[in-house]
N, C-alpha and C positions, 0 to 999 in steps of 0.2 A: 617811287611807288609803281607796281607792275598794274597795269589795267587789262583788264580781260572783257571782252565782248558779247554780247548774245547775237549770231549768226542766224537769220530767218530765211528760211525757203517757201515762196507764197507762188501759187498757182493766181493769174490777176484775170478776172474774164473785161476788165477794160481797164484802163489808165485809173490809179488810185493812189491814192497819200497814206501814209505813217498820220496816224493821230493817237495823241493820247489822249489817256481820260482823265477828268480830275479827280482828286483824292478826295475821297468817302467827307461828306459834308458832317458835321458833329455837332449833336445835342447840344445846346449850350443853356443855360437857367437864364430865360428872357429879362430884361430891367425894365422894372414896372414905373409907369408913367402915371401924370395925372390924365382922368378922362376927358376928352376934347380937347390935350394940349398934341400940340406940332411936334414929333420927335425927331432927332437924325437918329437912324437906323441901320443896322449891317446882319444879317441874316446867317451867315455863313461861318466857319471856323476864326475865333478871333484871329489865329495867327495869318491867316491870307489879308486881312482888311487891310488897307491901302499898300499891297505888295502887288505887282506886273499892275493889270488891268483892274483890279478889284478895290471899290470903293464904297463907303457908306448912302445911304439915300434920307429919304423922309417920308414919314407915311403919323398918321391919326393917330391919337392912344383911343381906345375904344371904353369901353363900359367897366371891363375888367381888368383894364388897366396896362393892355396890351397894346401892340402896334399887328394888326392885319396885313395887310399890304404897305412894302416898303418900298414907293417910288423910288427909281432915280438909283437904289442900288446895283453894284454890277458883283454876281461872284463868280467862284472860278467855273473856270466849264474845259470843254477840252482844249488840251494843248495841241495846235495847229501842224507843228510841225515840217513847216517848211522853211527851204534853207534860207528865203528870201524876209521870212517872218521875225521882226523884233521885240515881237511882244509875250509875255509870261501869262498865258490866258489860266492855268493851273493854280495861279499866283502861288507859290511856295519857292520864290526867290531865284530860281531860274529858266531861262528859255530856253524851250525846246529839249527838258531834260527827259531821257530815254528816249530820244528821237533816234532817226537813223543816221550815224556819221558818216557813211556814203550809202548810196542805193543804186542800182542798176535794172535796166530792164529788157529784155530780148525776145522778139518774138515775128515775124513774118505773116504771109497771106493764108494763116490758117490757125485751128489750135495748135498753142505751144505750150508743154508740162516739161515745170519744175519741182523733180517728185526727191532726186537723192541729193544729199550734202554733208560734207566733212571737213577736218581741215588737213593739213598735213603742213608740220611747222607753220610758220607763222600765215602761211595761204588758204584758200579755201577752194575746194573743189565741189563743184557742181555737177548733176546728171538729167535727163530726161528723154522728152521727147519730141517730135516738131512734124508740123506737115506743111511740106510746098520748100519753103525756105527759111534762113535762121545765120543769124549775121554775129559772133560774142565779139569781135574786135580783131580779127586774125582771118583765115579764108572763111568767105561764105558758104555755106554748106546748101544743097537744093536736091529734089529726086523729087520721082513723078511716081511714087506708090502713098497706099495709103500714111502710112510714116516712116520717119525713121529716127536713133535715138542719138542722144549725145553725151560727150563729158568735157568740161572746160574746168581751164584752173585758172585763178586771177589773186593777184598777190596780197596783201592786207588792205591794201591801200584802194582795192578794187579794181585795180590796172590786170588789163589780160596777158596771162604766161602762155597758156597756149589752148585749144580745143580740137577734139576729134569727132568725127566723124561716125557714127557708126549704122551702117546701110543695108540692103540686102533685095529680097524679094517684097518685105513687106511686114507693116506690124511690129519693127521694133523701139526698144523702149530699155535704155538704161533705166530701171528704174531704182540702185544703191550704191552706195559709193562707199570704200571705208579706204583706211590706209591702214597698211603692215609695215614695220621696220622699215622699208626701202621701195616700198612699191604704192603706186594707187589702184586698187581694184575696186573693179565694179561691176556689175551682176545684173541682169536681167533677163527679156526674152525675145523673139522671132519666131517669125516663119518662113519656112524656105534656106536660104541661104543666107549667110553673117558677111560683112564685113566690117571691118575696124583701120579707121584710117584708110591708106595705100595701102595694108596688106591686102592677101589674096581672099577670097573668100572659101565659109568653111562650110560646111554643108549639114543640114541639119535634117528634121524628119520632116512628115508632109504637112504635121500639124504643126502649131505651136512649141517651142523648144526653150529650154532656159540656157545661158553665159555665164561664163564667169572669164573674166581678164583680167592679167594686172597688165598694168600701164609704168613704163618708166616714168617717173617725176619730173625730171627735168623737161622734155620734151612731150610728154605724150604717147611716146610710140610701144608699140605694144611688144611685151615680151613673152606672154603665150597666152591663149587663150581654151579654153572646153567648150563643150555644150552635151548638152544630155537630152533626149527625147524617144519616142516609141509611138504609140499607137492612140494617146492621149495628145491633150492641152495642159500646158505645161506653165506654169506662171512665177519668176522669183519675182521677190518684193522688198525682200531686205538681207544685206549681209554683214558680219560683223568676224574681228579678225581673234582667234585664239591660239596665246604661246606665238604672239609676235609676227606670223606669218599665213597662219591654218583659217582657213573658210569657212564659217558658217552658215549658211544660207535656209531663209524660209518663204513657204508660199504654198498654192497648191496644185493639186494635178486634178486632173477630170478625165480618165481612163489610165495608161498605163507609162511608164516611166523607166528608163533603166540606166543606171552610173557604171557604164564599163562592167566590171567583172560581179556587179554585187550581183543581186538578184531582182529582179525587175518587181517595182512596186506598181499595187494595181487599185486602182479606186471602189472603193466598196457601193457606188450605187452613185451617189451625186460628187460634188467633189470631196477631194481628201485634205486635213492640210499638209504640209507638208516642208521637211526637216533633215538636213543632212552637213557633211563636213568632207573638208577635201584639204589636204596636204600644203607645204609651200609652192608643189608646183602644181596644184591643181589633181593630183591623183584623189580620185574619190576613198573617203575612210570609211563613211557607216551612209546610211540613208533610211528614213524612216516616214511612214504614210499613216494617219487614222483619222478614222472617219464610221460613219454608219450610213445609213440611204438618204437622210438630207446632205445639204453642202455645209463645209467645215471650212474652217479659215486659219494662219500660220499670220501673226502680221509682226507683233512686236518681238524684238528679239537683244538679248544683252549677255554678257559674258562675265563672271566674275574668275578669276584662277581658272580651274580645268572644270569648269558647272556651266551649262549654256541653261538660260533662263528664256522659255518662250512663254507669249500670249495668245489668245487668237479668240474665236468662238465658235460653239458647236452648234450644227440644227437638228440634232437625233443625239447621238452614239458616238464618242470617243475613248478612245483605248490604249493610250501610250505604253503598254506594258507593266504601269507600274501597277501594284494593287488597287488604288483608288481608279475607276471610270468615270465619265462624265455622260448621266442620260439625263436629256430633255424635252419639254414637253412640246420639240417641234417650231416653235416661237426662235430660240437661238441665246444659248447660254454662254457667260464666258467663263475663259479658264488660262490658271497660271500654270507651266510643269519648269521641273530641273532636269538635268540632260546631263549625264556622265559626256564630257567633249571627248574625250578619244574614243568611246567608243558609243556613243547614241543612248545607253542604259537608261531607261526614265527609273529618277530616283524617288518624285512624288508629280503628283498631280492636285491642284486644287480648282475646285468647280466654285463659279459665282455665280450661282442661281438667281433668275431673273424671272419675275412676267412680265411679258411683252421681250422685245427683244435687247440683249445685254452683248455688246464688242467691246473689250477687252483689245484695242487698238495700239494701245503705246505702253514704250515698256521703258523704263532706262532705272541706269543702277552708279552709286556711285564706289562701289565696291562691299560696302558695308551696309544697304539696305536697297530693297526694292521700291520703286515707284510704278501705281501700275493705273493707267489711266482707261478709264469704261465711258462711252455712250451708253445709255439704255434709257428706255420705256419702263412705265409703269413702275415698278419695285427693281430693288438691287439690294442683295444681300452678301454683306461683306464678311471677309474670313472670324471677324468678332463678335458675329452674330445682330451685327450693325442693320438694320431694315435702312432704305433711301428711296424715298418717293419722289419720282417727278413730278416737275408741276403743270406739265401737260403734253407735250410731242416727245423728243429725245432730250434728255438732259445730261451732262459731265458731272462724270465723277472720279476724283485723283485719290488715291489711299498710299499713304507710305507702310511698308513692312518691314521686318528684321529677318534677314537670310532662314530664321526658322517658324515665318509665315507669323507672325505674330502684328498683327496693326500697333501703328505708333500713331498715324493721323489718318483723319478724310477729311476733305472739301467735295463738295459739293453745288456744282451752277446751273443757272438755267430760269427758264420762265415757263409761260404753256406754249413760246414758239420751239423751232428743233434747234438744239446746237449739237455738236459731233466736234470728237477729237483725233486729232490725226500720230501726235508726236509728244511724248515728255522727251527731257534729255537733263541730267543731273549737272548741278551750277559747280559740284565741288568744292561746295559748302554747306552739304545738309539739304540742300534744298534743290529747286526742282521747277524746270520750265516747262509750261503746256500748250500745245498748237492748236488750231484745227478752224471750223467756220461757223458762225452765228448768224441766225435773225432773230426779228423780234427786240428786247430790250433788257436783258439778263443782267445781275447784278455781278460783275465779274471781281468784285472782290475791292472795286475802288466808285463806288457806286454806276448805277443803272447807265448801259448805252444804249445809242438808241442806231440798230444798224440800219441800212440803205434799205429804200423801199423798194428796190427791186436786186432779187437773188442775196443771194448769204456774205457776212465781211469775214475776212478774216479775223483770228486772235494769237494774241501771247499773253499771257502768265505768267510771271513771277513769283513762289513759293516759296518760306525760307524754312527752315528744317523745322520748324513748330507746325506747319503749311499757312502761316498768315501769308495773306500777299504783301510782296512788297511794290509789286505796280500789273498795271493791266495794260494791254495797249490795243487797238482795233485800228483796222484800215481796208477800205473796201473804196467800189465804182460800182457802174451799171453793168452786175450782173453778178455769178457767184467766184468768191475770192475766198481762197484758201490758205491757211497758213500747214503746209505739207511737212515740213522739217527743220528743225534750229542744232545748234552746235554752239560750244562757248568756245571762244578762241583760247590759246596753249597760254 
């Protein structure tokens, strides 16, 4: 039997554990007693009672022939999840089930962001960013500007293959990773001057500038690298690979931008988002900007055949080309488009009107349907004419579609604290993993957790192509912990 993995990339703001939660407690038709006799008592789903830690109690039969409080019971509650723990606090006849089979952590005398991850055969590769210093099991890495970014690959097993470096003047930040046929690339941004590894450095504009590299596999070292910038700030966020080799990349700019020979893209007032495609060896294809005078946003991004599918959210005025626009009432809408990949064409646009404000953050596909995952406030109106009210700060919401926009499901999470989602990524079974951070006590699909009383914990989600969960999982410390990006192993 081939087993396959969920790969989680978490931003930690201090030392934290993998917990799980336990499975959804269940109704069950109470057994009626005599009043004032003594009963043994079990509260919880019959099939956890006396399975790991969970046992029956005793408690009163009351008036109506109930038991109120049931001393002495124990039920399930979260699954602990550590390597050194023997016990099945879940009770559902295993320990430690969806825990983590290894975990790793790296970080130095400063903030340290784990923002991209992929795998490439049976490995996983990693990107971010670090300041001061940053150790993955190979040379140490250290510089004395505000950051600088990296890429590491570590084998299934979690053993490190190799990491690089990447340096400069200041400011950078691998922040995507993907892999093509034969290469690992990865895309982000800088200012000033790039380097990668022992190469040389490459020279960028005065402002912020965006990358793209592919990275041999074996080693790391790099086989060419771009960067594109002008008279703006320039931001990628995510890249993903079309026809085996070809770049897609999104994000946005905040003045003006140019890809070699195209025509120099220029922000309409606040930022733009922003969308383009570049060859196997990096030559720029199309490039594309819109926006109106608030800021716009490019985050989620996936590929199916020759159609690139983007997310993001608007705070005015958007205008892909295609006949549908997207205006809003300033607050900040989200919105799905499809993207002719050879050549940039928007072939539709769909707007998810929101009050209050709606991101349209994560996007993933598993070739035959969209999953398209939204934070928002207030209302959220989905492509079915669906209304989703939160129940009080930012709340998630995941919807599955069919390549011609038509809803198949929604889920919907959250309490009146905020929760935000960062990442889906399709399981390749219908179904559908989701990231991102909570507080508060939201019912995440496997009953209520209850996160750290200080700053946001992380989450994951598991979704099967109906969108029931099939588990939740949360893991946080003291301060805010993010779950940034997942991938399921080959």
């Amino acid at each position: 039997m081939v087993r396959r993995y969920v790969l989680l990339a978490a931003v930690l703001a201090s030392p934290a554990c993998f917990l799980g939660v336990p499975s959804l407690i269940e109704e069950t038709e109470p057994e009626r007693c005599e009043p004032g006799d003594t009963m043994v008592c079990y509260q919880g789903p019959e099939d956890t009672q006396d399975e790991g830690i969970c046992h029956a109690g005793a408690g009163l039969c009351n008036e109506d022939g109930l038991v109120d409080v049931c001393e002495g019971q124990v039920l399930p509650r979260v699954e602990v999840c550590r390597s050194d723990d023997t016990l099945d606090e879940d009770c559902d006849g295993e320990v430690n089930d969806h825990c983590a089979l290894w975990s790793a952590s790296f970080g130095g005398n400063g903030p340290d962001r784990l923002v991209g991850l992929t795998t490439f055969g049976d490995s996983v590769v990693i990107s971010g960013d670090y300041a001061n210093d940053i150790d993955f099991g190979g040379e140490a890495f250290s510089h004395d500007t505000s950051s600088g970014g990296w890429v590491a690959r570590f084998d299934e097993d979690g053993g490190h293959l190799w990491s690089v470096d990447i340096g400069g003047t200041s400011g950078e930040r691998a922040s995507s990773v993907a892999s093509s046929a034969d290469r690992v690339l990865v895309g982000g941004h800088f200012n000033g001057n790039l380097t990668i590894g022992a190469d040389e450095q490459m020279s960028g504009s005065a402002n912020r500038a965006l990358f793209v590299a592919a990275l041999m596999p074996d080693d790391g070292a790099e086989d060419w690298v771009v960067s594109f910038g002008d008279s703006g700030e320039s931001s990628l966020l995510t890249i993903a690979v079309h026809d085996g080799s070809n770049v897609i990349g999104a994000g946005d700019i905040d003045g003006a931008i140019t890809f070699d020979t195209l025509p120099t893209l220029t922000a309409s007032g606040g930022g733009d988002a922003l969308i383009f495609a570049l060859d196997a060896m990096g030559t720029p294809l199309w490039a594309k900007s819109a926006g109106g005078a608030g800021d716009d946003f490019a985050r989620g991004l996936a590929v199916i055949g020759d159609v690139v599918y983007v997310s993001g959210w608007a705070k005015e005025d958007l205008d892909l080309g295609c006949t549908d626009t997207v205006t809003t009432d300033g607050d900040g809408d989200g919105w799905v488009a499809a993207l002719d990949a050879t050549t940039g064409d928007c072939q539709w646009l769909m707007h998810l009107p929101a009050e209050g404000e709606a991101r349209a953050r994560a996007l993933a596909t598993d070739g035959e349907r969209l999953f398209v995952g939204v934070d928002f406030e207030q209302t959220l109106t989905l492509p079915n004419g669906e209304v989703l009210t939160s129940a009080g700060d930012l709340d998630i919401a995941i919807f599955a579609m069919t390549l011609d926009r038509e809803v198949i499901w929604s889920r919907q999470f959250g309490d009146d604290a905020k929760q935000d989602i960062f990442v889906a990524t399709a399981d390749g079974a219908g179904g559908v993993v989701i990231g991102g951070a909570a507080t508060g006590t939201p019912d995440l699909g496997e009953g209520n957790i209850v996160s750290q009383d200080v700053g946001e914990d992380a989450y994951a989600i598991r979704l099967d192509a109906l969108g029931q969960v099939l588990w939740a999982r949360t893991f946080g410390g003291d301060g805010d912990d993010d779950t940034i990006n997942a991938a399921f192993s080959p």
